[in-house]
C-alpha positions, 0 to 999 in steps of 0.5 A: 211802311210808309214816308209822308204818303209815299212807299218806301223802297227797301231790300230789307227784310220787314221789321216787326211792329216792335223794331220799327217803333224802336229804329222811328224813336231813334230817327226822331231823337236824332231829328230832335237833337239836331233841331235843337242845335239849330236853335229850335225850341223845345216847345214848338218841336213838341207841338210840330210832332203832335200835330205831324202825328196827328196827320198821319193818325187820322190819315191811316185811322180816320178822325174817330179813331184818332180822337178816341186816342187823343181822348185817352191821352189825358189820364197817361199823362197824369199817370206819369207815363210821359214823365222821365224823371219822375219815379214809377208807383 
């Protein structure tokens, strides 16, 4: 695991890919509200996020792979995937 490039040190046991995901969204949610209740929009955290995610993306995938996952993005997010309040077909 990495933080922003550096190794993190931990006595933990490794968490499986699932955990790991799990224990990250809850890491970002709790960043989110917080910057939130400082006053950050919504809109401009989304964008910082993206464009954070994209770093590391290419950084640990390289650019073409990055960019054959950004290209998929299109058709999910007119699928719904992203869309919380919207009911599942």
């Amino acid at each position: 695991m990495r933080d922003l490039g550096r190794p993190v040190v931990s006595g933990k046991e490794p968490k499986s890919d699932s955990e790991q995901k799990r224990v990250a969204v809850g890491y970002l949610q709790e960043a989110w509200a917080e910057a939130r209740l400082d006053g950050v929009d919504g809109d401009c955290l989304a964008q910082a996020s993206l464009f954070t995610a994209f770093i590391e993306f290419v950084a640990t995938y390289g650019e073409d792979a990055a960019a054959t996952f950004a290209e998929g993005l299109g058709p999910r997010i007119r699928n719904g995937e992203f869309t919380l309040d919207k009911p599942r077909q």
